[in-house]
Each structure stands twice: as structure tokens, then as C-alpha cells.
C-alpha positions in Angstrom: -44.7 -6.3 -42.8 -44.2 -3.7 -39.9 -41.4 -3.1 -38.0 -42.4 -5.0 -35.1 -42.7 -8.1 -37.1 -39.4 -8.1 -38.5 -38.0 -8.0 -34.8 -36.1 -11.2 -34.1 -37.0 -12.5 -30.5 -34.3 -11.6 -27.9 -31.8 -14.4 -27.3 -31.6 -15.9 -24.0 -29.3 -13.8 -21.5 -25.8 -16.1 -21.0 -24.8 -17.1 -17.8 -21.9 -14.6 -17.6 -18.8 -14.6 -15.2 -20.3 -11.3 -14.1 -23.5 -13.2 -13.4 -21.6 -15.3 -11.5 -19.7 -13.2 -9.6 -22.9 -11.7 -8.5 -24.2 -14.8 -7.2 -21.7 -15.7 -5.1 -21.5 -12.1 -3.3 -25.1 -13.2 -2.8 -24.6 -16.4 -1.2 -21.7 -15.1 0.4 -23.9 -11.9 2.2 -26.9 -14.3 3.1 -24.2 -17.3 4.7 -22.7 -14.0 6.7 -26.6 -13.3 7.8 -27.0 -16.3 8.8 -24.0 -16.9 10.7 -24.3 -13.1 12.3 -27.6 -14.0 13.4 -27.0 -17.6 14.6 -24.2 -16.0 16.8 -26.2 -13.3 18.3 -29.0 -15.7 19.1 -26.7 -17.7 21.3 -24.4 -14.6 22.5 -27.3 -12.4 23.8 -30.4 -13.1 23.3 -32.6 -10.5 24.2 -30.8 -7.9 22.6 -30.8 -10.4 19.0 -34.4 -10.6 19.4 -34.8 -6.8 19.4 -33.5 -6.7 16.2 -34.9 -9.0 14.7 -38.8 -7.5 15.8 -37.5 -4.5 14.3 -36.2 -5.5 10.9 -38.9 -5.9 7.6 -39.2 -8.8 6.1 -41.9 -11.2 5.4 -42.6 -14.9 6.1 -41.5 -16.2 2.7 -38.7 -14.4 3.2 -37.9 -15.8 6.5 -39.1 -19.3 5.6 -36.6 -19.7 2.1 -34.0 -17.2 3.5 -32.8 -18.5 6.8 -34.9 -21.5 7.7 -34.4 -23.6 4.2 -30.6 -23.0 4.1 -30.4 -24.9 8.0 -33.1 -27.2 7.7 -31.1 -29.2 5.1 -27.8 -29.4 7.6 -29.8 -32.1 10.1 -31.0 -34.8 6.8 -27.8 -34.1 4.8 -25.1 -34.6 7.5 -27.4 -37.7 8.4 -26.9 -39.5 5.4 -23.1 -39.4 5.5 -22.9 -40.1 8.9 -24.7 -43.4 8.0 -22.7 -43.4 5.2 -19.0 -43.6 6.9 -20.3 -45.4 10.0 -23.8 -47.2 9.6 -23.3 -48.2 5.8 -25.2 -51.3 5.9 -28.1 -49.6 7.2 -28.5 -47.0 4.1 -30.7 -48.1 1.2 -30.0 -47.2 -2.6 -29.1 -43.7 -3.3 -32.1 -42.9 -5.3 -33.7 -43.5 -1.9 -31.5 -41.5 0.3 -31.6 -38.4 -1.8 -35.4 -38.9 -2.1 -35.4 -39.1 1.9 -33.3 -36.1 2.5 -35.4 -34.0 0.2 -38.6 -34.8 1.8 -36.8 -34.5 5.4 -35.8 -31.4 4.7 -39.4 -30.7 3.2 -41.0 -31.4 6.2 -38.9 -29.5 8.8 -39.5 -26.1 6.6 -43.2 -26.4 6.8 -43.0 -27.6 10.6 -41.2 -24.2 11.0 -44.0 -22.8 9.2 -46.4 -24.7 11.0 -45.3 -23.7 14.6 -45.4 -20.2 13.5 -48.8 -20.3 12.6 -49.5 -22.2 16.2 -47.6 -19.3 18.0 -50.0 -16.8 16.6 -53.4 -18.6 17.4 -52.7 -19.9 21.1 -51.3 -16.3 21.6 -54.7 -15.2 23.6 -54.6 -17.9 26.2 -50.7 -16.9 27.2 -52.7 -12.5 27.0 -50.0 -11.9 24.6 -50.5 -10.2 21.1 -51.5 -12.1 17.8 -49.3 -10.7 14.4 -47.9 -13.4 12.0 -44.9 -11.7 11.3 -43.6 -11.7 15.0 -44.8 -15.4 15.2 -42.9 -16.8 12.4 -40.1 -14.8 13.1 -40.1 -16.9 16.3 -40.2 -19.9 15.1 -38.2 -19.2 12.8 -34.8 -18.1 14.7 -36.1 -20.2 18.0 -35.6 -23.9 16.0 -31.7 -22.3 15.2 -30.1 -25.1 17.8 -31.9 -27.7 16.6 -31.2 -27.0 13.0 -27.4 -26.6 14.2 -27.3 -29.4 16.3 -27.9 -31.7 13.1 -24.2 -31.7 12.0 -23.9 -33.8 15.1 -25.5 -36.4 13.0 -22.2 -37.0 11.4 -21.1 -38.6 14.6 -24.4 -40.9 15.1 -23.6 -42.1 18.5 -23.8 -38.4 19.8 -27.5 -38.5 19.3 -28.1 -37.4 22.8 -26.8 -33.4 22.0 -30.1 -33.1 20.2 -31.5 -33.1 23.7 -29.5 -30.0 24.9 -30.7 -28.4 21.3 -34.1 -29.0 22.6 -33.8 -27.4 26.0 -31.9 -24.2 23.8 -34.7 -23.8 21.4 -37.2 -23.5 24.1 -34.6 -21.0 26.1 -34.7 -19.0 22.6 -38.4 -18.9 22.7 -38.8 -17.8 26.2 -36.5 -14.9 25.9 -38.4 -13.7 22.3 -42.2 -14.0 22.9 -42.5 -11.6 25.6 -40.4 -9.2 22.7 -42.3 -10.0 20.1 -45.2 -11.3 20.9 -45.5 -9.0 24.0 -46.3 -12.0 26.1 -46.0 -11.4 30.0 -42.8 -12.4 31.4 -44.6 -14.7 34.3 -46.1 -16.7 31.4 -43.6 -16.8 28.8 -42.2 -19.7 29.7 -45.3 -21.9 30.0 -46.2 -20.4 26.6 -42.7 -22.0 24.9 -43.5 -25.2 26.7 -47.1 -25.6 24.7 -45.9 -24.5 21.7 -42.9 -27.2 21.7 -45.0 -29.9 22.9 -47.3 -29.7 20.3 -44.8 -28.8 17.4 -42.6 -32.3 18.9 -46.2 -34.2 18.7 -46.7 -32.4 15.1 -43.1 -33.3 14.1 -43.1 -37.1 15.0 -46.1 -37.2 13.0 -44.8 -35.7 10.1 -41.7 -37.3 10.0 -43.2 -40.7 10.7 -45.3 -40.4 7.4 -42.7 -38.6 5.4 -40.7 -42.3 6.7 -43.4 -44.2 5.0 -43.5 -42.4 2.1 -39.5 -42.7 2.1 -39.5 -46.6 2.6 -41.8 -47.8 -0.6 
């Protein structure tokens, strides 16, 4: 036999407290990032949104970095609302879990969705197509309403969702003429389209991810 045939295959690495350690600096840096960012957004704007068209990244990275982490706070702080004040109206757990993951499914790829929207309708608003700048948009613009979802824990404060909705399109007026280099006179009818359609996309989504949910 040769010497590479009596080599024993490598045994698995073991999930070490060093491994572990390592993780949680991880999740501790990227829940810092997120926080850093969702304050800037909300603190000043424009100058958040100069940083963020200037720092490399790429979509996936935006999509599982910073959009996946908040998308799960609206269906997950849903649920146990209903759970400590609509109880009779939840179904088995099997079903609930199902539900959340498939919420929280749907509002990633909306996310992607109205990034890709941005970036085609760019033209009609003469502002500049890149994907990049797009996503990044829709990315950080949808921060309010992600946030906004913990005040599902409280279900009769439903209506908050509606000031969410006028911040997310603030968010988006401020950023496409920075990263999009959309004129500033038609900025603001630009992030009116783009959340029309992406409410119209959503309740069409989320109305067959319901049916899905419920058999």
C-alpha cells in the first residue's frame, strides 16, 4: 500500500469553547452593525446614506446580513403577542412556526424584490440604474417597518405600523437621489411608485404565503 492509503480520514473538527467564543464576538459585531446603522438611519439620514453608498458589500450580503436578522422581529413578536393576548385565535404550534418561517420568507425576498424594482423604473424618475445602490435601498429603507414589528407584541397598537410606513418612504426619499443619483424634484414621487407597488406586491405575497399557512 502507499502512504496515502494508509492515511486515516481527518476526524470531524469539535465544536470548541474557542469556536464558540468566536461566534458570539460574531453575533455580537453584526447586532452592533445593525443597531449602529438602525440609529444613524433615524438620527441623520443623509449623512447614513453616504456611508452606506460608499461601503463594499454585495446583495447577498445585504440580504442575509442585515435584512434577515429584522425581517424575523415583525412574524416572531406576532406570534407571542397572540400568544399572551389573542390565544384563542392561534392554531397548533406546528402551524405557527410553519407561518413565521414562511412570513419571514416572504418579507426577505420582498426586500429583494423592491430592490430589483428600484433599479428597473430608475429611467423614468432620469436617475442611474446599478443593483448594488438599489438593494442597498431597499434594504436599509424597509428598517422602520422591520422595527416597527415588535409593536406586534401589543396587538391593539397596530396603527404604529402606519407611521413606519410614512418613515420608510422618508428613508427612501433622502437615499435615492444619493445613491441612485435621482434628481431631488423627483425623488419623492420616485419613493411613492416604488412603495405602492412593493405594498400591492406584499399583500399578494403574504396573502398566498396565508393560504399556504392555513392547510
Amino acid at each position: 500500500m502507499t502512504a496515502d492509503n494508509n492515511q486515516q480520514p481527518e476526524a470531524p473538527k469539535r465544536f470548541t469553547p474557542e469556536a464558540a467564543r468566536q461566534y458570539a464576538q460574531a453575533a455580537r459585531r453584526k447586532s452592533e452593525f445593525i443597531l449602529s446603522r438602525c440609529y444613524g438611519l433615524f438620527r441623520d439620514p443623509k449623512e447614513e446614506w453616504r456611508q452606506i453608498r460608499d461601503e463594499e458589500t454585495t446583495v447577498p450580503n445585504i440580504l442575509i446580513g442585515y435584512v434577515a436578522p429584522l425581517a424575523a422581529i415583525p412574524p416572531v413578536c406576532g406570534v407571542l403577542g397572540a400568544l399572551m393576548f389573542q390565544r384563542q385565535q392561534l392554531g397548533s404550534l406546528d402551524q405557527e412556526l410553519v407561518s413565521v418561517v414562511i412570513t419571514w420568507m416572504v418579507s426577505v425576498a420582498l426586500v429583494g424584490f423592491l430592490g430589483v424594482l428600484i433599479n428597473v423604473i430608475a429611467p423614468n424618475f432620469d436617475a442611474e440604474q446599478n443593483d448594488l445602490a438599489a438593494q442597498k435601498i431597499a434594504a436599509y429603507s424597509m428598517t422602520p417597518a422591520f422595527l416597527s414589528g415588535v409593536f406586534s407584541l401589543l396587538p391593539w397598537l397596530w396603527w404604529v405600523s402606519l407611521f413606519a410606513l410614512a418613515a420608510m418612504v422618508f428613508l427612501m426619499y433622502r437615499g435615492l437621489p444619493i445613491l441612485m443619483k435621482a434628481p431631488e424634484d423627483r425623488a419623492l414621487g420616485y419613493a411613492a411608485t416604488v412603495t405602492i407597488a412593493v405594498m400591492v406586491a406584499g399583500i399578494v405575497l403574504f396573502a398566498l404565503s396565508s393560504c399556504i399557512t392555513t392547510h
